[in-house]
C-alpha positions as CSV (number, residue, x, y, z in Angstrom):
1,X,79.6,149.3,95.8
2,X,80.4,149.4,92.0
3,X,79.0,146.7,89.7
4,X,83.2,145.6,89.0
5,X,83.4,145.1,93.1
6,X,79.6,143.3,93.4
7,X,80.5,141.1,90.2
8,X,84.5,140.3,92.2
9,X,82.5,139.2,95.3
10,X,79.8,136.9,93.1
11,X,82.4,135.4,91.7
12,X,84.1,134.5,94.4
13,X,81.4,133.4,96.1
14,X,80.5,131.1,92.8
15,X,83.9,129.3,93.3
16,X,83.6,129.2,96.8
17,X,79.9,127.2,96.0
18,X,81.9,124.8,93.9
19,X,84.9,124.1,95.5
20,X,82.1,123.8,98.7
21,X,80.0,121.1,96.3
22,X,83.4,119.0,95.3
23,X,84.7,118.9,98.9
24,X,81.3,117.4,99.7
25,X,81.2,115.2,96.8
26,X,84.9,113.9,97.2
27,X,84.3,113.7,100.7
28,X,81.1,111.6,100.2
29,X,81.8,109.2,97.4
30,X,85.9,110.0,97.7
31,X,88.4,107.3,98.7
32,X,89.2,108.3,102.2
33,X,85.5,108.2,103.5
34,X,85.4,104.5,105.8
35,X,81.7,104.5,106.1
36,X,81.7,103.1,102.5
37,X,84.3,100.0,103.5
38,X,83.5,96.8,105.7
39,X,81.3,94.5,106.3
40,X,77.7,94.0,104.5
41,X,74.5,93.5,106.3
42,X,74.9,89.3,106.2
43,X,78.6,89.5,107.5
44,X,77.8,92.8,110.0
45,X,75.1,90.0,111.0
46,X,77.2,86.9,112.0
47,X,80.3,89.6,113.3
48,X,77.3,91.1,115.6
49,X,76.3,87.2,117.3
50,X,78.7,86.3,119.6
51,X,79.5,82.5,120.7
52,X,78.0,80.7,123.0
53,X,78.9,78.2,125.2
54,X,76.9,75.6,122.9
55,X,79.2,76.9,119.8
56,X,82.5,76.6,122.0
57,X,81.0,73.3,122.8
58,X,80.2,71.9,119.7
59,X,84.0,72.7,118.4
60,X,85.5,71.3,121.1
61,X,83.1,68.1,120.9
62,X,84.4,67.9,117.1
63,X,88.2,68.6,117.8
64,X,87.5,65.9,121.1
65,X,86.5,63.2,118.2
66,X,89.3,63.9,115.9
67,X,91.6,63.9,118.8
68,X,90.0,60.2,119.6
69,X,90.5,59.1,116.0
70,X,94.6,59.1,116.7
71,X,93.9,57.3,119.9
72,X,95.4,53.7,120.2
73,X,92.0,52.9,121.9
74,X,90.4,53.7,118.7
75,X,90.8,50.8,116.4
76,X,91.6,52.2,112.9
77,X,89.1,50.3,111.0
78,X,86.6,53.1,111.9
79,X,86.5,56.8,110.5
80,X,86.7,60.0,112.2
81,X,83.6,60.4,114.0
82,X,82.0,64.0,113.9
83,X,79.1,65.9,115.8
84,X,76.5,68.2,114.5
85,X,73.3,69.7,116.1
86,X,69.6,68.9,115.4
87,X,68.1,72.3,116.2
88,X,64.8,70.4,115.1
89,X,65.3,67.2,117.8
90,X,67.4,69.3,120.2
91,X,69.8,66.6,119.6
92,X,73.7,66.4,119.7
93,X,74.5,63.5,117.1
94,X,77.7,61.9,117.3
95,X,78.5,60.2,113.9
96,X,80.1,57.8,111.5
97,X,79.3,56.9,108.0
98,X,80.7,54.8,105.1
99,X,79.0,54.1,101.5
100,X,82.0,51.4,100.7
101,X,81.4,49.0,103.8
102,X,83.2,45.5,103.0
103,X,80.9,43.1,104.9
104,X,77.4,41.2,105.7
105,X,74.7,43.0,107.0
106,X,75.2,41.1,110.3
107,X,79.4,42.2,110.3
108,X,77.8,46.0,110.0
109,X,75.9,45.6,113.1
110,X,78.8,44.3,114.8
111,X,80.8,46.6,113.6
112,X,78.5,49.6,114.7
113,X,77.1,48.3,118.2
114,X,81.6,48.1,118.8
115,X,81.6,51.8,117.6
116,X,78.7,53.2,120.4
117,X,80.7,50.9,123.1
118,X,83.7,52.6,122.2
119,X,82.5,56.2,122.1
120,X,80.5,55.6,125.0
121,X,83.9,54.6,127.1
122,X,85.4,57.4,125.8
123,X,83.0,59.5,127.1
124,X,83.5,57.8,130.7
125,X,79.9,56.1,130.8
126,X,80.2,52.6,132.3
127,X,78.9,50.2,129.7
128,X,77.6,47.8,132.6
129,X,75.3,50.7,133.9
130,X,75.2,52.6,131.3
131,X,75.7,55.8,133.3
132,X,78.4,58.4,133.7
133,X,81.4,57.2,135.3
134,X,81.6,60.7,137.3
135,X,78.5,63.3,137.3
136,X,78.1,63.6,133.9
137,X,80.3,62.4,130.9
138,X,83.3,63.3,129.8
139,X,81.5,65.3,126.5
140,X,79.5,67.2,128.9
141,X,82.8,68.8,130.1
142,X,83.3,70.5,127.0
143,X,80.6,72.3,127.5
144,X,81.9,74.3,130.1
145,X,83.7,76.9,131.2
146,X,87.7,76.1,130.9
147,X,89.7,76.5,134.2
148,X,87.0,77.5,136.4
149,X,86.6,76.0,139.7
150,X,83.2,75.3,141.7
151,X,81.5,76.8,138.5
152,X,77.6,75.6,139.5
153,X,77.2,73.4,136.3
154,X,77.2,70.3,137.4
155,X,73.7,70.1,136.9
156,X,73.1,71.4,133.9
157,X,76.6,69.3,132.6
158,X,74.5,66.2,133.4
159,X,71.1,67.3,132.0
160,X,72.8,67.7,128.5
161,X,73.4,63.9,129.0
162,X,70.4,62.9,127.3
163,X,70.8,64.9,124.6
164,X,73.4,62.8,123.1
165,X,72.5,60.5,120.0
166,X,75.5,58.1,119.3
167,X,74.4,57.0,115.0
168,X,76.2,54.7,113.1
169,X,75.6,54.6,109.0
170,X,77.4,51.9,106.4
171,X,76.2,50.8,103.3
172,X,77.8,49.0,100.7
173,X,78.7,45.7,99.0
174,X,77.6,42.3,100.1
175,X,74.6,43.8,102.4
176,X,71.6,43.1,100.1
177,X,71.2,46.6,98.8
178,X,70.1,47.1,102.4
179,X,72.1,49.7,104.7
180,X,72.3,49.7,108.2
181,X,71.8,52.0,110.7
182,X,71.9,52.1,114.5
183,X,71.3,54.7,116.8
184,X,71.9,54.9,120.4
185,X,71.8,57.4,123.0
186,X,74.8,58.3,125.0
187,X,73.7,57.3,128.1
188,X,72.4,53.9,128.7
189,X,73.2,50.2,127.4
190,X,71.7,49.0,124.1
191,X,70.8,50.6,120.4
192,X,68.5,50.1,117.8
193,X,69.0,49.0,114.3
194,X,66.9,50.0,111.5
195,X,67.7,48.0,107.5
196,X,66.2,50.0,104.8
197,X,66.4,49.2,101.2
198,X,69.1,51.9,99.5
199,X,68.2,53.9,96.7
């Protein structure tokens, strides 16, 4: 082979190198390549963890309270109640609150001991027995599978009973700096009532 012919083909093969190196390049850092779009680690995380019953639970438990709020059974003077989970107590709290509380700190017990009645009716416990009017309350069921018939929870429906803490919060004017809070669980008759001195 002459030297014109050998220098043709290492040319050639030069600019076959490059264009080699830039179709690699383009197609590693270039526009069209997906791996480089979507998710980070943190999101890739929570997309990765799928719901639980619990979570479905807990929504439905929230929506449930905000759908008793517009309930003529619900007298307006009290707030949208909301539920949250102490992982630390293994606790479902069901909840009210107010810093602005217009009364004594006798009319704020009232007024929170007539809250955990009427919570606890809505959630079908007898406030004579302080039991479930059925197997389990009426919370429990949200809990569940939706539409499924002779699913085997009854059990476990009525061992998350317990779990329930019913808490009632108010502060504010004409209560001797004090607030008041009561606490009660789900199932069962009275409460307790705790006055602290507010900050």
């Amino acid at each position: 082979m002459d030297d014109d012919k050998l220098e043709y083909v290492d040319s050639a093969l030069a600019r076959l190198i490059h264009v080699l190196v830039f179709v690699f390049v383009f197609s590693t850092f270039g526009f069209t390549n997906p791996t480089l779009a979507g998710p980070d680690s943190t999101t890739s995380y929570f997309t990765r963890t799928p719901a639980s019953m619990f979570d479905v639970g807990m929504l439905r438990l929230d929506l449930r309270l905000k759908t008793i709020k517009d309930s003529s059974d619900y007298p307006s003077k009290y707030p949208t109640a909301y539920a949250n989970y102490s992982f630390k107590d293994d606790e479902i709290i069901i909840a009210i609150s107010s810093f602005s509380f217009k009364g004594t700190n006798s009319e704020a017990e009232t007024y929170c001991s007539e809250w955990v009645r009427i919570i606890r009716l809505f959630a079908g416990i007898d406030t004579n027995t302080g039991k479930p009017v059925y197997a389990h309350s009426h919370f429990t069921e949200l809990f569940s599978h939706d539409g499924y018939t002779n699913e085997p929870t009854d059990n476990a429906l009525a061992k998350l009973d317990p779990k329930f803490l019913l808490s009632c919060y108010l502060l504010g004017m004409g209560m001797d700096g004090k607030a008041v809070s009561i606490t009660a669980p789900l199932l069962g008759t009275s409460y307790s009532i705790e006055k602290e001195q507010s900050q």
